[in-house]
C-alpha positions as CSV (number, residue, x, y, z in Angstrom):
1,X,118.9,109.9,-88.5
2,X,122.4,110.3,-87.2
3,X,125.9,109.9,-88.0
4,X,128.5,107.9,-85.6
5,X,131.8,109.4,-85.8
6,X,134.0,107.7,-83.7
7,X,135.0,107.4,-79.9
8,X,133.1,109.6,-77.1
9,X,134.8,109.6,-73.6
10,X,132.2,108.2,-71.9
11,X,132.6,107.8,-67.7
12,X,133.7,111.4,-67.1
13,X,137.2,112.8,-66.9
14,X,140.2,110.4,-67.5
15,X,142.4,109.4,-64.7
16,X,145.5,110.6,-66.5
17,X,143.6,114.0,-66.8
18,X,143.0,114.4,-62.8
19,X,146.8,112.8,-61.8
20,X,148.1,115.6,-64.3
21,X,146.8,118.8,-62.5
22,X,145.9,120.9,-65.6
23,X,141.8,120.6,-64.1
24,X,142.8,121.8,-60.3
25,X,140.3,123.9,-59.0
26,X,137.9,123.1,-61.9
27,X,134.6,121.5,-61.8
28,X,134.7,118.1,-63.3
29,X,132.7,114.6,-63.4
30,X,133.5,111.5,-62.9
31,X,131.8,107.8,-62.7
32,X,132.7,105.3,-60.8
33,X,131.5,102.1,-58.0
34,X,131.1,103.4,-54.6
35,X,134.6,100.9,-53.5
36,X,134.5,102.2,-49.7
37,X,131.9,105.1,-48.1
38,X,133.6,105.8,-44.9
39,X,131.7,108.0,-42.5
40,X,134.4,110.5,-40.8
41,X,132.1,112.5,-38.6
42,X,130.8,116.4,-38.5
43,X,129.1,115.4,-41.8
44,X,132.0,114.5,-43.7
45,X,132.0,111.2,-45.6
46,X,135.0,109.6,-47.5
47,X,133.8,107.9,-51.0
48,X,136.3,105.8,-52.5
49,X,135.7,105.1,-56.3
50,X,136.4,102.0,-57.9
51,X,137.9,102.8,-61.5
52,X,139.2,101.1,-64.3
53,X,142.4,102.4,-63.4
54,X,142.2,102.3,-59.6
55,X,140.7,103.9,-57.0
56,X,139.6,107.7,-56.6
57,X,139.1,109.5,-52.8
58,X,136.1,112.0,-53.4
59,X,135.7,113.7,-50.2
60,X,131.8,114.7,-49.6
61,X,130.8,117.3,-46.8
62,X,127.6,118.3,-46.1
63,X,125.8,115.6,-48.4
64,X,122.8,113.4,-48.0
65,X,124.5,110.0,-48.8
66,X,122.2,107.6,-47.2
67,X,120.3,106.3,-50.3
68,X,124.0,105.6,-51.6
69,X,125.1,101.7,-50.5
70,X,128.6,100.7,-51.1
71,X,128.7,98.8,-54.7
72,X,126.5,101.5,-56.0
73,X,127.1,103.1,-59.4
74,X,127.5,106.8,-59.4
75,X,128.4,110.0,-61.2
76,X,130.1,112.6,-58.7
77,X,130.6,116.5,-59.8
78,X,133.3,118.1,-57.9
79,X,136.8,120.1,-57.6
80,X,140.3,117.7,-57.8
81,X,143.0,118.9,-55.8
82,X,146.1,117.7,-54.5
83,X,146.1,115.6,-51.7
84,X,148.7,113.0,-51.6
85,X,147.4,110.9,-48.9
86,X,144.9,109.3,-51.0
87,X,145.3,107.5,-54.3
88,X,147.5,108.7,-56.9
89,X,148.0,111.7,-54.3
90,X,144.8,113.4,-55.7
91,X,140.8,113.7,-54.4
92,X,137.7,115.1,-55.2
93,X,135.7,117.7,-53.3
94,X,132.2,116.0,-54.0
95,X,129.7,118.9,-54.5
96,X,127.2,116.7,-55.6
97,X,126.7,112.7,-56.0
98,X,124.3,111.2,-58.8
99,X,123.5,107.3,-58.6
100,X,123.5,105.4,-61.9
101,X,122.2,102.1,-60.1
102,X,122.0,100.6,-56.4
103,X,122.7,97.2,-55.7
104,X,119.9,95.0,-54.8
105,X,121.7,93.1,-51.7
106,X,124.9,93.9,-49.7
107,X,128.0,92.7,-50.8
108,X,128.5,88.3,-49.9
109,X,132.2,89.4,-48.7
110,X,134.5,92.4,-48.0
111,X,135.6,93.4,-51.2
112,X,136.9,96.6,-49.7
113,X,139.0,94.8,-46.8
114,X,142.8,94.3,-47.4
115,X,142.0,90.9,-48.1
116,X,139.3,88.3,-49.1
117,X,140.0,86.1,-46.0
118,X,137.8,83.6,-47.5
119,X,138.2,79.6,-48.6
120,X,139.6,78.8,-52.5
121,X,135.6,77.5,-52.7
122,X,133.9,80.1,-51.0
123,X,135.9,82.9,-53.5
124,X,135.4,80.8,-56.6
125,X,131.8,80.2,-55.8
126,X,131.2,84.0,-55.5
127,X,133.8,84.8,-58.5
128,X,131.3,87.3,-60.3
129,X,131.7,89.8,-56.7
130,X,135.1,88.6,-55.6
131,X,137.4,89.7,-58.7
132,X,136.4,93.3,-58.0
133,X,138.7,92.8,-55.0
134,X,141.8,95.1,-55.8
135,X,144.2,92.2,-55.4
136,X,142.6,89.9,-57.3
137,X,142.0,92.5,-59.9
138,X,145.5,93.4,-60.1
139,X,145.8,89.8,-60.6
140,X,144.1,89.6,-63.6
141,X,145.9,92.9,-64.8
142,X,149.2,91.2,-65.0
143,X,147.6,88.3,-66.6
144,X,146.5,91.2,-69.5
145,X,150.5,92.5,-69.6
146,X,151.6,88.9,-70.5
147,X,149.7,88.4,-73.3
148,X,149.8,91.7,-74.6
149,X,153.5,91.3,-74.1
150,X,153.5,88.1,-76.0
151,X,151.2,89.7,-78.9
152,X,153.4,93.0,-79.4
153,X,157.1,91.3,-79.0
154,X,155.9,88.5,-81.6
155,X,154.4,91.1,-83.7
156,X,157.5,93.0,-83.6
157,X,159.6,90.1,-84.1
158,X,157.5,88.9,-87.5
159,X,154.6,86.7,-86.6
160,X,151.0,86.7,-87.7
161,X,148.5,86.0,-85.5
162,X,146.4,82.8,-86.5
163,X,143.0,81.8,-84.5
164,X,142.6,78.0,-85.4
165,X,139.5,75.5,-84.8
166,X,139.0,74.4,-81.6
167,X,136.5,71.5,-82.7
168,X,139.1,68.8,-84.7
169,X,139.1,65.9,-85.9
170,X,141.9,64.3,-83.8
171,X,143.9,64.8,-80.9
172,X,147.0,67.0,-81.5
173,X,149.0,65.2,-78.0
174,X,147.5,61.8,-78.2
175,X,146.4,59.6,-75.1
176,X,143.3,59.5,-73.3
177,X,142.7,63.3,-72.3
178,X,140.8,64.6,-74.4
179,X,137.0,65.7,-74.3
180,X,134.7,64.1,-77.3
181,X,131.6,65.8,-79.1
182,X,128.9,64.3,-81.1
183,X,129.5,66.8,-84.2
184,X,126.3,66.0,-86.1
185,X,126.8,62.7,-85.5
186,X,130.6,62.4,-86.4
187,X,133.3,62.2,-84.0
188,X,134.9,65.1,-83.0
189,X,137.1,66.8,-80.1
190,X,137.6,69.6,-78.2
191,X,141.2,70.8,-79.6
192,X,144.4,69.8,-77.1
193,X,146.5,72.2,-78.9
194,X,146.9,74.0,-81.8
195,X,149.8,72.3,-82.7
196,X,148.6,71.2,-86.1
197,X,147.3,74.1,-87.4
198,X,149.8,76.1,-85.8
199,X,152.3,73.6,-87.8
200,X,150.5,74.2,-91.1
201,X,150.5,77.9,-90.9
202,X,154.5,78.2,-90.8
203,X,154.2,76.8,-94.6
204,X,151.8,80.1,-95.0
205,X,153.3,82.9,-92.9
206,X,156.3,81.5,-91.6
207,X,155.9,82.7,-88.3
208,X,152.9,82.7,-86.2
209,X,151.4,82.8,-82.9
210,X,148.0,82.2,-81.2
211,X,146.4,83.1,-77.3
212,X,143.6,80.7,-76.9
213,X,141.8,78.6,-74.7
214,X,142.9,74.6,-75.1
215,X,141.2,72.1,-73.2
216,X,142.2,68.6,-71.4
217,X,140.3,66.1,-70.2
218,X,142.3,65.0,-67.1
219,X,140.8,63.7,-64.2
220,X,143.2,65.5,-61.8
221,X,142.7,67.6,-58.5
222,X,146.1,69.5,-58.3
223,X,146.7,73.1,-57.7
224,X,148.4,73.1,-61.0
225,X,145.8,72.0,-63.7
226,X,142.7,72.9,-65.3
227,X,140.3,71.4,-67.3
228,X,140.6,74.7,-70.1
229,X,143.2,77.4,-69.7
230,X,144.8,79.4,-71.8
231,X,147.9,78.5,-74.2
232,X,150.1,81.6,-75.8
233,X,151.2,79.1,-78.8
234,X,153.5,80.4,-81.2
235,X,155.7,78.2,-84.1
236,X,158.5,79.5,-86.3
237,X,160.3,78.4,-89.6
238,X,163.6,78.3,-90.7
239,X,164.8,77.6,-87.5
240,X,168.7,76.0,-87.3
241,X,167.9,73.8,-83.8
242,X,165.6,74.1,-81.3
243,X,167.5,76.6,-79.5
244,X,165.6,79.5,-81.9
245,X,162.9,78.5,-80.0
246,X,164.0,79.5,-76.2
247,X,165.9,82.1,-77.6
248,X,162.6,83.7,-78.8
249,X,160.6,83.0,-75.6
250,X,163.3,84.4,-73.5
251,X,163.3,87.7,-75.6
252,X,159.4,87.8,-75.0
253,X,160.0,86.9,-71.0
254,X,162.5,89.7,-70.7
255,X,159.7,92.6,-73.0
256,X,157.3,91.4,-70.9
257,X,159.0,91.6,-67.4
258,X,159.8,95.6,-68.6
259,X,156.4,96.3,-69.9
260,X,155.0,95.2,-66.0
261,X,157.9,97.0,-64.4
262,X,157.1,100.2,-66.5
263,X,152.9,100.0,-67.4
264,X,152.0,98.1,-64.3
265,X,154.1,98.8,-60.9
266,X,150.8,99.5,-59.3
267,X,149.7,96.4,-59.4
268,X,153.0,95.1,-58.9
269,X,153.0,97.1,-55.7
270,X,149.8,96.2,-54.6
271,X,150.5,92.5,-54.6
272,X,154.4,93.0,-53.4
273,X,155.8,91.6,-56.5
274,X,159.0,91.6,-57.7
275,X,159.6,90.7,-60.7
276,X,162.4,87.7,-62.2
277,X,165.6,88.6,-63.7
278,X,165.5,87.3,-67.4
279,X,168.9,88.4,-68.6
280,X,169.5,85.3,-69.1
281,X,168.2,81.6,-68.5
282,X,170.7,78.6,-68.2
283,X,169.3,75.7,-69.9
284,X,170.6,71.8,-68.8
285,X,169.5,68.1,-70.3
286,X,167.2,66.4,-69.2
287,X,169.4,63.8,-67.8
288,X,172.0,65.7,-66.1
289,X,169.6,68.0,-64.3
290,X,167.9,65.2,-62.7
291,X,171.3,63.5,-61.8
292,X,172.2,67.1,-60.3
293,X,169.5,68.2,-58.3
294,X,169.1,64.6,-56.7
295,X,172.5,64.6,-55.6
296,X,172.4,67.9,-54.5
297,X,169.1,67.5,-52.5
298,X,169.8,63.6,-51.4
299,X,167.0,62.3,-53.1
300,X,166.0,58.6,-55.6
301,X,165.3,59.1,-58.6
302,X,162.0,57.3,-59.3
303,X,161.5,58.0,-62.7
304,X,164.0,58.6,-65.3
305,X,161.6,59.7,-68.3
306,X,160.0,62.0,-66.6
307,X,159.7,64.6,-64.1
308,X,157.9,64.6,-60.7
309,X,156.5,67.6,-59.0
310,X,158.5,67.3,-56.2
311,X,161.4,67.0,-59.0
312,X,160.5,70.1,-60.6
313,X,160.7,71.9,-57.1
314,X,164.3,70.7,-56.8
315,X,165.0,71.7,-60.3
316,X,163.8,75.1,-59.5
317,X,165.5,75.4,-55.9
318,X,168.8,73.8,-57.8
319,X,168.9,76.7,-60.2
320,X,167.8,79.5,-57.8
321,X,171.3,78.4,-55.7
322,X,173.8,77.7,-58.6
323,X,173.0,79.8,-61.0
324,X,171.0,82.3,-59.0
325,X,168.0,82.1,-61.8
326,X,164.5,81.6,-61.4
327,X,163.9,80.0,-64.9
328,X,165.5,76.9,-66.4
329,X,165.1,75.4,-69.6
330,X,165.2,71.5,-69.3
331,X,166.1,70.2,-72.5
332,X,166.7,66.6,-74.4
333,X,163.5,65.0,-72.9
334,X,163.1,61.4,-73.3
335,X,161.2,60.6,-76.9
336,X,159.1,57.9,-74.9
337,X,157.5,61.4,-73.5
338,X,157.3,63.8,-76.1
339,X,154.3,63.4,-78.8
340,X,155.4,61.8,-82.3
341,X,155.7,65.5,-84.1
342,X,158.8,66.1,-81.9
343,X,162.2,65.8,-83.7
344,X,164.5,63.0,-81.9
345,X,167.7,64.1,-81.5
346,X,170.1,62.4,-83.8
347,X,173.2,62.0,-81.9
348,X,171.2,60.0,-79.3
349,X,167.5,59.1,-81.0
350,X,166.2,57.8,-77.4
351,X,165.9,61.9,-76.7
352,X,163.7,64.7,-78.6
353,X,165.0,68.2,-79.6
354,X,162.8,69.4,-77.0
355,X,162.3,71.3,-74.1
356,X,160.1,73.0,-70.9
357,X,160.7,76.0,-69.3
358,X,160.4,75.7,-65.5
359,X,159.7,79.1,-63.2
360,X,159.9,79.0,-60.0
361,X,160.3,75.2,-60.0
362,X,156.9,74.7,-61.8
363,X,156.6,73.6,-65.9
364,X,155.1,77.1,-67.5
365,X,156.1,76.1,-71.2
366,X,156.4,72.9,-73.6
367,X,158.2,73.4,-76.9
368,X,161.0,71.9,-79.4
369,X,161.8,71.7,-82.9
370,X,159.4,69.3,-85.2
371,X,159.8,66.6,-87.7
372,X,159.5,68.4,-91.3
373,X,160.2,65.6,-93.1
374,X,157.4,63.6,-94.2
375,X,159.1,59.6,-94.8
376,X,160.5,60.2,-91.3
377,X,156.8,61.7,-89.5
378,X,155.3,58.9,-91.0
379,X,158.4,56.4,-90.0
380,X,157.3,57.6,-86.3
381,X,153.9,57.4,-86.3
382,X,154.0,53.4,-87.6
383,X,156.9,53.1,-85.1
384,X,154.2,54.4,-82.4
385,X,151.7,51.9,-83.5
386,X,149.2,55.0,-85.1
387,X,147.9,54.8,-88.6
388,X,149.3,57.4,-90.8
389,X,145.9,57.7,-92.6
390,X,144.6,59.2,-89.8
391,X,146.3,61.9,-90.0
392,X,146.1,62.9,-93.5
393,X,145.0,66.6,-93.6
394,X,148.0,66.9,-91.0
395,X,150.7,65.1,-93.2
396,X,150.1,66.9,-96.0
397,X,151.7,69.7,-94.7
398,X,155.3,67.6,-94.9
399,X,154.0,65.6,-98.1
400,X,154.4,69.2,-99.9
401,X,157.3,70.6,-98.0
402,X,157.9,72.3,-94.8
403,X,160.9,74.5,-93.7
404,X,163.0,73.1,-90.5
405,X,160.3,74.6,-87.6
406,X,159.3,74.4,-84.1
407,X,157.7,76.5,-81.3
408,X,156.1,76.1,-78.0
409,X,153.2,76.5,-75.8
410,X,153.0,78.8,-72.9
411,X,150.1,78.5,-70.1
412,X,149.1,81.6,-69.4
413,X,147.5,80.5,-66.1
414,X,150.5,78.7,-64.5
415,X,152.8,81.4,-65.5
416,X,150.6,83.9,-64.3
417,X,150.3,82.1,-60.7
418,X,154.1,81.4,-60.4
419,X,154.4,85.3,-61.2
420,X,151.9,86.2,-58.3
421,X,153.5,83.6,-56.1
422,X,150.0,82.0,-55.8
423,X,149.6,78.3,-54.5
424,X,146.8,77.3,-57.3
425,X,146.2,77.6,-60.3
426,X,142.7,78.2,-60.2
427,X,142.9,81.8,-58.5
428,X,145.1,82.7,-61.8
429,X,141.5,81.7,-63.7
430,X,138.7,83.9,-64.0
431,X,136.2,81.2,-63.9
432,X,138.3,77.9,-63.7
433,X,136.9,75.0,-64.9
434,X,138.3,71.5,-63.6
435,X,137.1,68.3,-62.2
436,X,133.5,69.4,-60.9
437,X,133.6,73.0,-61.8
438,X,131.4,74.5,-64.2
439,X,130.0,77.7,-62.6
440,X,129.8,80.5,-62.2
């Protein structure tokens, strides 16, 4: 019998340990993936470590490294000392080099090359071997700063997090998109959004948020959907307009832009990123910023409840050149377009206290404020043509009193590829599922 105490550094020395000198010219051991074994000649062999943290030169002379294939795992004993051509300006003298496990077959692709070089299909296909490909790791690191952004600045500003069903009884966003489920032989759905449950917990803690996956049933083949992604949700009470709303996701945008610029300029770096200025975001109706950036750009507009791609792109460019800002919140959207939770705007009821944030001249956020009345929810929903009765787990939230509320819905995805200035979606997606993916 024995007693588990806690934590035991596992892997060998830390990196923070061997960047901070206080082990020079001591014998330490770390564990890593053979990243790169570069043969330099007279016997000397360059091993490049893939770590959690990055990558670690160990420099081996005079050792028998032929049994030791690039994607091995291994466990090298040796002295650090300063060397600032290689990574983090520190290496290894190997003295000796253990392997934990060899890989069965050679690498598919170059993982260790500069770059993949390789089709969308071809990288997605072999998505298990290609994320260990620095740049797509560092990637995926940014992707971990944004939420962990969005979880500490809501945290500091008051939320709770919430984690709410994701097999419901109705469609949160309406319309056709939406996958079905035999539940026991009741129907059911894969959840849209969280938006009623998110809704329903502002009557409990006031504030919450949620990062989970939400899933859409769209038949679409764009570089800017999925089938699933990933939704950073939050919704807030006691709000006095809408504008509570973008105020709070622009305070996250601008903690989370530090918090990469200060935790993660490696990764930065390695993908020559720089990041937005979030200072501050100008936000324009709906109407007016259409009228403007076709004007501007000599374009028709083709459809005045909505926007286009190709409008979004002018939206973006239009802001970039006036206001010298790389975000815009486009507000007052048409209540034809917005679901029946969003509040209509009563100075003008044929627009919705609503909003999207567009980045880079892409949509990265829904939000708005919501109806917390209950004769006027239910004065939409029969003005809609739905059945109130439908919806009566929902409506009993507003049957027994809400605060004035609303929130929005990030994707984590799209505002991870505008970030990265990638050109789909789907390599800002571990394992993307869309139209006719569903492996790896």
């Amino acid at each position: 019998m024995e007693f588990i105490t806690g934590t035991k550094m596992s892997g060998g020395l830390s990196w923070n340990d061997l960047l901070e000198g206080g082990r020079r010219n001591q014998t330490v051991q770390v564990s890593g993936m053979v990243h790169v074994k570069q043969p330099m000649g007279g016997g000397l062999i360059f091993l490049k470590l893939r770590r959690r943290e990055g990558l670690l030169q160990c420099v081996c002379a005079g050792l028998d490294l032929a049994q030791v294939p690039e994607e091995s795992a291994v466990r090298v004993t040796g002295v650090p000392r300063q060397e600032p051509r290689a990574p983090g300006g520190v290496e290894l003298a190997a003295e000796s080099v253990e392997v934990l496990s060899r890989p069965a077959e050679p690498m598919p692709v170059p993982v260790s090359k500069a770059k993949l070089n390789v089709s969308l299909d071809t990288e997605l296909g072999l998505r298990p071997v290609t994320l260990r490909h620095l740049r797509e790791r560092s990637v995926f690191k940014l992707q971990a700063g944004l939420s962990r952004a969005f979880r500490e600045y809501l945290q500091r500003e008051g939320f709770t997090e919430v984690h709410t069903p994701k097999i419901v009884h109705a469609g949160a966003e309406g319309g056709s998109n939406i996958f079905r489920l035999d539940y026991f032989g009741r129907k059911a759905f894969l959840a849209q959004s969280p938006q009623f449950y998110k809704q329903t917990m502002v009557g409990v803690f006031e504030r919450v948020y949620e990062v989970a996956p939400v899933f859409r049933a769209e038949k679409h083949a764009t570089t800017r959907h999925l089938n699933e992604y990933t939704s950073m949700d939050f919704e807030m009470g006691f709000i006095d307009s809408f504008r509570d709303v973008m105020d709070m996701e622009t305070g996250f945008l601008r903690y989370a832009m530090d918090l990469l610029a200060g935790e993660y300029a490696g990764d930065l770096a390695r993908l020559g990123l720089t990041l937005p200025a979030v200072e501050k975001i100008p936000a324009v109706r709906f109407d007016e910023i259409k009228r403007l950036a076709a004007e501007r750009y000599g374009y028709q507009i083709r459809d005045p409840y909505d926007l286009e791609p190709e409008e979004e792109h002018a939206i973006g460019r239009y802001a970039r050149e006036v206001w010298g800002s790389e975000f815009v919140f486009v507000t007052h959207y048409p209540s034809k377009k917005r679901p029946f939770y969003a509040m209509d705007d009563l100075a003008d009821p044929k627009y919705t206290l609503s909003f999207d944030l567009l980045f880079r001249g892409v949509e990265v956020t829904t939000g708005g404020q919501r109806i917390h009345d209950y004769a006027q929810q239910v004065a939409k929903m029969e003005k809609l043509g739905m059945d109130p009765a439908e919806f009566e787990s929902y409506l009993m939230i507003h049957k027994h009193g809400m605060p004035p509320h609303g929130g929005l819905g990030i994707g984590l995805e799209r505002l991870t590829m505008q970030l990265c200035g990638l050109d789909n979606v789907r390599y800002a997606s571990l394992f993307p599922r869309d139209l006719s993916r569903l492996e790896p």
